[in-house]
DRENKOLZA-887198 format. One record per residue (C-alpha): residue in one letter; x, y, z. Coordinates in Angstrom, 2 decimals, always signed. Each point is the difference from the previous one (the first is absolute). Example, Ala and Ser with C-alpha at 12.3 -4.5 7.8 and 13.67 -1.06 7.14 Angstrom:
<sites>
(A (+12.30 -4.50 +7.80)),
(S (+1.37 +3.44 -0.66)),
</sites>
This chain:
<sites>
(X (+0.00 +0.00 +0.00)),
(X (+1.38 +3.49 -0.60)),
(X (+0.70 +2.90 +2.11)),
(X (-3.07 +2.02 -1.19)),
(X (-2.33 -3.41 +0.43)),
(X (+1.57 -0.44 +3.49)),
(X (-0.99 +3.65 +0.86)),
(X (-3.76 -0.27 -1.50)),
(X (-0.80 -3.43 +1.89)),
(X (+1.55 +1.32 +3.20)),
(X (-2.10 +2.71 -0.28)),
(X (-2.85 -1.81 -0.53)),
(X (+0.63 -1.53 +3.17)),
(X (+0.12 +2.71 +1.62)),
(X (-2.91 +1.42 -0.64)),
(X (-2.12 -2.28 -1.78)),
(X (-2.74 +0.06 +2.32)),
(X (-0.68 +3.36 -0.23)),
(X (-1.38 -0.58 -3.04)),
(X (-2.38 -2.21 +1.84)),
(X (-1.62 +3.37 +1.01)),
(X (-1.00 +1.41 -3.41)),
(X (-1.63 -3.65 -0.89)),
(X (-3.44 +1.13 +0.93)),
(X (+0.49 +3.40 -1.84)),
(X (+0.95 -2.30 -3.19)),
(X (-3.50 -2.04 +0.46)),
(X (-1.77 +2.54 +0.59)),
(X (+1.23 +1.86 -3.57)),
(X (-0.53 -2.89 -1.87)),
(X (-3.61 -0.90 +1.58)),
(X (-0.90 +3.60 -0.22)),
(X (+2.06 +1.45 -3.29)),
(X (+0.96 -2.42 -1.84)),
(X (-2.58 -2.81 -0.41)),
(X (-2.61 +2.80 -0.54)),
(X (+1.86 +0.80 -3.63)),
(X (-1.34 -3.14 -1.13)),
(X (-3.23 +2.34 -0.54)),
(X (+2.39 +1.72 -2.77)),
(X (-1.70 -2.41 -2.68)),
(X (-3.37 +1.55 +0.27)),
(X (+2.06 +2.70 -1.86)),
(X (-0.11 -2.65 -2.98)),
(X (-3.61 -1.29 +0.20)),
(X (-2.89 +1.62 -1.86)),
(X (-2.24 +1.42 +2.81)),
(X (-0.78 -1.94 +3.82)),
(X (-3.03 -1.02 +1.28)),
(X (+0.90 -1.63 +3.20)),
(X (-3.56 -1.14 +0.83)),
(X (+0.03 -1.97 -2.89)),
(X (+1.73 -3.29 +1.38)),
(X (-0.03 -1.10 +3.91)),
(X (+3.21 +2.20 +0.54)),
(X (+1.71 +3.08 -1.10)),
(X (+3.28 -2.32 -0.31)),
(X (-2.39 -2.38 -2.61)),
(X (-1.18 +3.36 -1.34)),
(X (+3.19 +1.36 -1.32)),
(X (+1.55 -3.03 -0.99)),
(X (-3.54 -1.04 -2.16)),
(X (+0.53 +3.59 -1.50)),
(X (+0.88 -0.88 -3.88)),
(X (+3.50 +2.43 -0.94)),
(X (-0.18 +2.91 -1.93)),
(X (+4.08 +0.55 -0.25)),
(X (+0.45 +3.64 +0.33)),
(X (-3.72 +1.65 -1.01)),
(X (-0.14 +1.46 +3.78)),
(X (+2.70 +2.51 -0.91)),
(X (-0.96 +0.43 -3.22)),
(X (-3.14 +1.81 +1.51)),
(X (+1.90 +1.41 +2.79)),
(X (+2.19 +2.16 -3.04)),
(X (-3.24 +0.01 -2.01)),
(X (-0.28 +3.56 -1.93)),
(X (-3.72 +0.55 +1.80)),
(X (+1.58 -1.04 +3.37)),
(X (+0.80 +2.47 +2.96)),
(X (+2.92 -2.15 +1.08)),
(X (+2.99 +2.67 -2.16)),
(X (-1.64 +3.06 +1.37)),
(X (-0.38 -2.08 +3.65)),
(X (+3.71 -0.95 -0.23)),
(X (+1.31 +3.63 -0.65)),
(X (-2.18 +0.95 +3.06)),
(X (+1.98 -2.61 +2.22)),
(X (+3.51 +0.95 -1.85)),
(X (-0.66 +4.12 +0.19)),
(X (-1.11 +0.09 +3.83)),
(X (+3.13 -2.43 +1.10)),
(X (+2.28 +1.52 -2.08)),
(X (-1.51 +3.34 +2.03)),
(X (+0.61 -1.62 +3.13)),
(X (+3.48 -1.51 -0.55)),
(X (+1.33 +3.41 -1.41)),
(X (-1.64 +2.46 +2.81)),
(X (-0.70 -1.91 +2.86)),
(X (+3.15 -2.95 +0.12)),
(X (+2.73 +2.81 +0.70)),
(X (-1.70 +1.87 +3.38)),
(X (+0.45 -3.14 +2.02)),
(X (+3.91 +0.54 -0.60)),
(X (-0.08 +3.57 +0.77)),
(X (-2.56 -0.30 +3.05)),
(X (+2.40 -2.34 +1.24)),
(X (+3.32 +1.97 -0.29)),
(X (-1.92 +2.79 +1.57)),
(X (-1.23 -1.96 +3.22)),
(X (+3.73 -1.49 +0.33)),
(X (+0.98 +3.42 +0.28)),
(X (-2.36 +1.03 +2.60)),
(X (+2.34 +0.54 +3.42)),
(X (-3.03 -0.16 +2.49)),
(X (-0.49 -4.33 +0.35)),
(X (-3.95 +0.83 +1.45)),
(X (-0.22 +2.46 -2.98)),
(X (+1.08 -2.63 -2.59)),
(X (-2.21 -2.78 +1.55)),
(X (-3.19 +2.44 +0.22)),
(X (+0.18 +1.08 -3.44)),
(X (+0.82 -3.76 -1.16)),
(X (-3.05 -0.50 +2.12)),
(X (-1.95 +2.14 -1.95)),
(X (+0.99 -0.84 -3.83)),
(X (-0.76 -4.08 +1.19)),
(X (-3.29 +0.80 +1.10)),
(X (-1.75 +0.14 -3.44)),
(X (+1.39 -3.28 -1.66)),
(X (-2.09 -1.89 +3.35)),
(X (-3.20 +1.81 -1.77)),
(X (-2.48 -2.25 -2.49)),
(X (+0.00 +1.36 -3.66)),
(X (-4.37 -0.24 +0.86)),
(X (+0.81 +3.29 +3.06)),
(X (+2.91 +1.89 -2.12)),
(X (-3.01 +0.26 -2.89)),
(X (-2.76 +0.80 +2.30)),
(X (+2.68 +3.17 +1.87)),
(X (+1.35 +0.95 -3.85)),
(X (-3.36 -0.22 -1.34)),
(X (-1.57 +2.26 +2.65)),
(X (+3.26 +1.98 -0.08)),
(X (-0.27 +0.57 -2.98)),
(X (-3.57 +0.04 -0.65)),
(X (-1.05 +2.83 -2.86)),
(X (-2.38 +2.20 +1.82)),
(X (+1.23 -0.72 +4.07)),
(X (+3.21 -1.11 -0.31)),
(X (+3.16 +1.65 +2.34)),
(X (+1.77 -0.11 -3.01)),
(X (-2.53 +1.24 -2.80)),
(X (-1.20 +3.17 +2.77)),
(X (+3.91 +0.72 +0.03)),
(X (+0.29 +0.18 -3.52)),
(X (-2.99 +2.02 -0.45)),
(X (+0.93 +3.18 +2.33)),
(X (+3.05 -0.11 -1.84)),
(X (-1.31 +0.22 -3.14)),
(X (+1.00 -3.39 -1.46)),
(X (-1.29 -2.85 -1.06)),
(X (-1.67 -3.34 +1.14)),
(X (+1.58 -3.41 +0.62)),
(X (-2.73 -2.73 -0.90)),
(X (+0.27 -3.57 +0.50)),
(X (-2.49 -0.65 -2.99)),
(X (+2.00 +1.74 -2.26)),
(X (+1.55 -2.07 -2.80)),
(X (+3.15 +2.27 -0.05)),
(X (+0.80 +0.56 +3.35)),
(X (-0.74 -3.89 +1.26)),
(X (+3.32 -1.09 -0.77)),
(X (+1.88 +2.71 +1.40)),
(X (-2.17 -0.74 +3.29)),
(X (+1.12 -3.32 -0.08)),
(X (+3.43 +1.18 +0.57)),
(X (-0.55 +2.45 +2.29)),
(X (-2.07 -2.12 +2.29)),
(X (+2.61 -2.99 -0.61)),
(X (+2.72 +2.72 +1.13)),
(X (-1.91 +0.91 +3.38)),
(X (-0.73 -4.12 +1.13)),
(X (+3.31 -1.77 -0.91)),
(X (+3.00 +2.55 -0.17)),
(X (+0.64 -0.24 +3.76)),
(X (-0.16 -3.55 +0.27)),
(X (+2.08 -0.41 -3.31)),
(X (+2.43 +1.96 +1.85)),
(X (+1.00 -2.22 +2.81)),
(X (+2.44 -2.02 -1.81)),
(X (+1.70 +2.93 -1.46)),
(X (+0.06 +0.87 +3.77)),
(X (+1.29 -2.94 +0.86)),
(X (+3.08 -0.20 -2.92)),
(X (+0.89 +3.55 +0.73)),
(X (+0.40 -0.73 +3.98)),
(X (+2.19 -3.08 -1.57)),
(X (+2.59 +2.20 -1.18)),
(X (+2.96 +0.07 +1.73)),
(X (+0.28 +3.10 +2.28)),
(X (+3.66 +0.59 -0.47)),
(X (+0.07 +0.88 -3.75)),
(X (-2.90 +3.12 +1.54)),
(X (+2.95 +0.74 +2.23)),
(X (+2.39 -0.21 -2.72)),
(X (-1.61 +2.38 -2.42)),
(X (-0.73 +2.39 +2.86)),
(X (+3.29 +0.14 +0.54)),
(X (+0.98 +0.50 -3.41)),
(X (-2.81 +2.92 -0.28)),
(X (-2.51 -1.55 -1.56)),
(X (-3.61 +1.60 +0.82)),
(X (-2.76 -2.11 +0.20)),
(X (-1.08 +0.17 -4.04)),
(X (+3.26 -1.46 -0.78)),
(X (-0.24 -2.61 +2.78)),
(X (-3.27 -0.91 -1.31)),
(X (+1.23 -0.46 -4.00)),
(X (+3.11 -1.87 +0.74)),
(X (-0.63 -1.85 +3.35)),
(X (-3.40 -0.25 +0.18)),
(X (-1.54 -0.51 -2.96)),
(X (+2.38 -2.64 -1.60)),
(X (-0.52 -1.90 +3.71)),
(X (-3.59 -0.68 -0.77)),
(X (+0.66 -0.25 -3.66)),
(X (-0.28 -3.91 +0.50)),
(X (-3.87 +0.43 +1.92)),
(X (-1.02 +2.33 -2.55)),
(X (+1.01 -2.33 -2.77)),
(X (-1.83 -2.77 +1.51)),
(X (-3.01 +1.57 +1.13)),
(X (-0.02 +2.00 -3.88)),
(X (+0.29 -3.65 -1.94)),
(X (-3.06 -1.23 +2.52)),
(X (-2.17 +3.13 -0.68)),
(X (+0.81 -0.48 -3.99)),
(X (-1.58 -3.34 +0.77)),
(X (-3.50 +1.37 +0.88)),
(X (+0.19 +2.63 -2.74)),
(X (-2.99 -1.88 -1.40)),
(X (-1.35 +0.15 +3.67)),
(X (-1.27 +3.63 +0.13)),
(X (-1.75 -0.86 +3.49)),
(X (-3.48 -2.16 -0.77)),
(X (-0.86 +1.05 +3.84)),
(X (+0.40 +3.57 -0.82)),
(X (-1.91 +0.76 -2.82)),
(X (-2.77 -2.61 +0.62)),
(X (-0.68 +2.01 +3.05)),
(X (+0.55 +3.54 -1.57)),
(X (-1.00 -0.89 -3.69)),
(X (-3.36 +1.80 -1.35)),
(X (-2.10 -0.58 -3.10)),
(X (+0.79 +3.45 -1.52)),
(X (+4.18 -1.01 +0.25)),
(X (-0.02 -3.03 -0.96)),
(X (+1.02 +0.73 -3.54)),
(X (+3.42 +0.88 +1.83)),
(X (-0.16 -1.64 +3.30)),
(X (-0.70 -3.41 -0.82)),
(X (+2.93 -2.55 +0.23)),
(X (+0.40 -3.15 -0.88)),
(X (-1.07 -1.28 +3.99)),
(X (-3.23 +1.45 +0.03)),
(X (-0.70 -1.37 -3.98)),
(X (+1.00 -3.87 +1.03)),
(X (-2.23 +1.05 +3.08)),
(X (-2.83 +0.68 -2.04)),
(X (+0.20 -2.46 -2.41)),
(X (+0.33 -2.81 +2.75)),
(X (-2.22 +1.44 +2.37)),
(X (-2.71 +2.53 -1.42)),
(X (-0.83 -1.40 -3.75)),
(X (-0.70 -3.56 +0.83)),
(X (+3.32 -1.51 +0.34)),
(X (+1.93 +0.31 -3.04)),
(X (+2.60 -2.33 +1.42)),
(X (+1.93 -1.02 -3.58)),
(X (+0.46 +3.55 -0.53)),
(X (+0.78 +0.96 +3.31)),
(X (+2.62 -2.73 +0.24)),
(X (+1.52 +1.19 -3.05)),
(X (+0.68 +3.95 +1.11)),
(X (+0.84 -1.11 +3.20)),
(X (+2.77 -2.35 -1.65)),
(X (+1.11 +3.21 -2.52)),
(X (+0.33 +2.00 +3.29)),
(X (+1.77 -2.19 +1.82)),
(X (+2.82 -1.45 -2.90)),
(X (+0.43 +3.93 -0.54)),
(X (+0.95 +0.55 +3.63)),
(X (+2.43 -2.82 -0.25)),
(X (+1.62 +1.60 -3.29)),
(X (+0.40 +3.17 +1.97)),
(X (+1.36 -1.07 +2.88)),
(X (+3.07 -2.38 -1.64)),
(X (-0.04 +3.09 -2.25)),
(X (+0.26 +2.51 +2.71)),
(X (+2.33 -2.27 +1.93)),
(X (+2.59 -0.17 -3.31)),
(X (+0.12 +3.65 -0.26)),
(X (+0.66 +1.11 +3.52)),
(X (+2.69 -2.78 -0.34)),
(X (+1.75 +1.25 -2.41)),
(X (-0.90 +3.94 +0.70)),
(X (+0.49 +0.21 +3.56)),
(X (+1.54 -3.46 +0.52)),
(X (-2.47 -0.94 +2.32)),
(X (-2.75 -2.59 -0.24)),
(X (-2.29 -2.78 +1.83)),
(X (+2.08 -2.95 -1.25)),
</sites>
């Protein structure tokens, strides 16, 4: 046996039963993730009744092929999948590009807080919102917000401006990101916290030393110390860029913005749920979605690799 074999079975040894504890976490993925894809063939059937044979199971299975006809009328020229899919794209892309960066900066600035109750109060603070339902933020931002008795709209008026409206088609998506901004930054920011206070102490001391004032500390000590969480945490959000929060905009989404505030969640939602179960079809968006979000993330995780030599594997 070689050196490097000797090394990898002692090791093994060592701590082999350790991986005893992440058995049940390994059953209960497969039971719960992976033996569910076997559903991924409805995406290949012409369309499901499942009260047709004793079981659902007997259903699908009975289900005569139809190759790939489901995503023929998913792309179909009369379908609202394209503009649906832009929806999803336009209010992630929104999200990644204005909201992703103000975790990093809330976090430098709370690091850099001297008073320790100060820090913890206003960490305190910025957590509270992400503990909130998606069902109470849209009840407080709708009646925040609300055109005629709103705090917000009554503002606006005495100074002459205008009105921010929920149920307007152009301002939903920009909504989305503001009220995705005021839930999740502050609990997005606790593991930027928690790389910062990682960062060796000394190489503050050092650059003090040297004269550096706290913007150049941040660009060349702080920053490129988190540089690793950021890549990481970037190459997961690319993941759910076809994610653009079902939660969100099920609870906040209204009739008259739905020609730019429905996403591809609420769609399989209604097709599965509200028009009779169109399960075939359903399967087969749901299956576009998710091979998408695999593309992005090995794509997302080759480019920070070879940009910022950083990456998940």
């Amino acid at each position: 046996m070689t050196t490097k074999g000797k090394t990898q079975n002692g090791k093994f040894k060592r701590y082999g039963n350790l991986l005893l504890l992440t058995l049940p976490a390994v059953i209960l993925a497969f039971v719960f993730c992976y033996i569910p894809m076997s559903g991924l063939i409805m995406a290949f059937k012409e369309e499901i009744d499942l009260t047709e044979y004793d079981t659902a199971v007997q259903s699908i299975i009975m289900t005569p092929w139809s190759g790939f006809a489901q995503f023929e009328k998913l792309f179909a020229a009369d379908s609202d999948f394209m503009r649906i899919l832009g929806n999803t794209l336009y209010i992630s892309v929104l999200k990644i590009l204005l909201v992703f960066p103000i975790p990093i900066l809330l976090a430098i600035m709370i690091t850099e807080v001297q008073s320790r109750p100060a820090s913890k109060a206003i960490q305190s603070i910025i957590y509270l919102p992400h503990f909130l339902s998606w069902a109470i933020v849209a009840s407080v931002f709708e009646t925040f917000m609300h055109p005629n008795v709103g705090a917000l709209n009554t503002m606006l008026h005495a100074m002459g401006l205008g009105t921010v409206n929920l149920s307007d088609a152009k301002q939903f998506p920009w909504l989305m990101v503001l009220t995705t901004a005021w839930k999740d930054i502050g609990w997005s920011a606790v593991a930027y916290i928690s790389a910062v206070l990682a960062i060796d102490q000394e190489q503050f001391e050092a650059a003090r030393i040297d004269g550096a004032g706290k913007v150049k500390q941040i660009f060349y000590i702080t920053l490129p110390g988190i540089a690793g969480t950021v890549a990481v945490l970037f190459i997961m959000r690319i993941g759910y860029l076809m994610d653009a929060g079902f939660e969100q905009i099920y609870a906040m989404l209204t009739p008259t913005a739905e020609s730019t505030g429905e996403i591809i969640g609420t769609y399989i939602y209604k097709l599965a749920i509200k028009n009779g179960g169109s399960y075939a079809l359903t399967t087969a968006a749901g299956l576009f979605n998710s091979v998408v979000g695999l593309i992005l993330v090995v794509g997302g995780n080759l480019f920070c690799k070879k940009v910022f030599k950083r990456s998940i594997w």
